[in-house]
N, C-alpha and C positions, 0 to 999 in steps of 0.2 A: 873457656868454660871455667867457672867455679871450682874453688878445690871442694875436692868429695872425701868426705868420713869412711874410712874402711870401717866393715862391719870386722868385728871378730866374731871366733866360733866360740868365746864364753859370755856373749851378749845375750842377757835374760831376757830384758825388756824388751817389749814389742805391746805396740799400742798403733791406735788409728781406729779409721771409721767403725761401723759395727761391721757393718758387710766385708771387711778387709778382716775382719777378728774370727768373723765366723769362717771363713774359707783356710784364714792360718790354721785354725782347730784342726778342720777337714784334713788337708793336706799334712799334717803332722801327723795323722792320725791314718794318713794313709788311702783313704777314703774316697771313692768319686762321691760325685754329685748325685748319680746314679743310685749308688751303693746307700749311701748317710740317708737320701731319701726311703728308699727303703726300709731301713732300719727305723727309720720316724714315725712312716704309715702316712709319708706324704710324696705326691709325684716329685719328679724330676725339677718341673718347672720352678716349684716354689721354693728349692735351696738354690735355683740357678738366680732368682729374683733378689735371694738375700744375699748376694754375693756382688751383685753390681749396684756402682754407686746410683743412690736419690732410687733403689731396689724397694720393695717391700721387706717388711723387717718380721722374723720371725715371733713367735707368742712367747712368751714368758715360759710357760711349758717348755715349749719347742728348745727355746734354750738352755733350759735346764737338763733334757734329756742331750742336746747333742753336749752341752757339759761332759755328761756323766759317759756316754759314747766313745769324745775323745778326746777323756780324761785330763780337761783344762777344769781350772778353776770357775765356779760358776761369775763369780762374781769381774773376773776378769776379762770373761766372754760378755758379758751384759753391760758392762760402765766402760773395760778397758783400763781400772784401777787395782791394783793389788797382783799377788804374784800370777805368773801365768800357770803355775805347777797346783794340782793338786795336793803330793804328798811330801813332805819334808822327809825324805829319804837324800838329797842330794840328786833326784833323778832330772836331769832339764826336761822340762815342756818341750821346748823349742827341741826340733827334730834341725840341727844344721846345715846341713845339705842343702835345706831350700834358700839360704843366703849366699851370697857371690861370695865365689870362691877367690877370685883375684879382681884387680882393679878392672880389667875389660870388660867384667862381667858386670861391676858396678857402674862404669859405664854407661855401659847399655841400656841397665835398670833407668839410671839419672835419664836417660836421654827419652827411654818410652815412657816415660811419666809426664815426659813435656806434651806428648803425641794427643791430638784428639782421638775420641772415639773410635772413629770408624780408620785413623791410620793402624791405630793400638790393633785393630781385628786383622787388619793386610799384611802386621807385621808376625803377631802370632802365625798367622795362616803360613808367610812366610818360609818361618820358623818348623813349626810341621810338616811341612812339604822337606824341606831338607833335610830332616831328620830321621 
């Protein structure tokens, strides 16, 4: 295997797809799928869509309210350029906890990134089941 980059817990940036931008928001923010939909005035289904890749991509709107929702920068959720924080307080975006915590855990990550689809579902599933 490849050496792997440990993340740290003072790493601002975070970039990637849209659908990978729009669910960091979410989960930063605390948020189900459930929940954020609700708060939009839209089903379930169609933040669960903007959330997987080659997914349908939310409206303009849409992204500006879950912007302001959870409290990323508009413009960072839509391009994936510029900071990820709203306010120049010092306060990070990035909510850390959802970054591996040690190398096992980066691991892991490296390793379910390689997985197709439908292993990526058996192993979450996996994962929950023992949880």
């Amino acid at each position: 295997m490849g050496v792997v980059k440990k993340r740290r817990a003072t790493d601002r940036a975070f970039s990637g797809p849209l659908n990978d931008r729009v669910r960091h928001a979410r989960r930063v923010a605390g948020l189900s799928q459930s929940r954020l939909a609700e708060q939009l005035g839209v089903g379930p289904s169609a933040v669960a869509q903007w959330e997987v890749p080659n997914g349908t991509s939310p409206t303009v709107a849409h992204l500006a309210h879950i912007a302001q929702l959870t409290q990323v920068a508009f413009e960072w959720l839509a391009t994936g350029r510029g900071a990820i924080r709203l306010n120049g307080d010092g306060t990070p975006a990035v909510e850390t906890s959802v970054f591996a915590h040690d190398m096992l855990e980066e691991r892991l990550l490296v390793g379910f990134r390689m997985l197709s689809p439908k292993k990526k579902e058996a192993v979450v599933r996996l994962v929950e089941e023992l949880s």
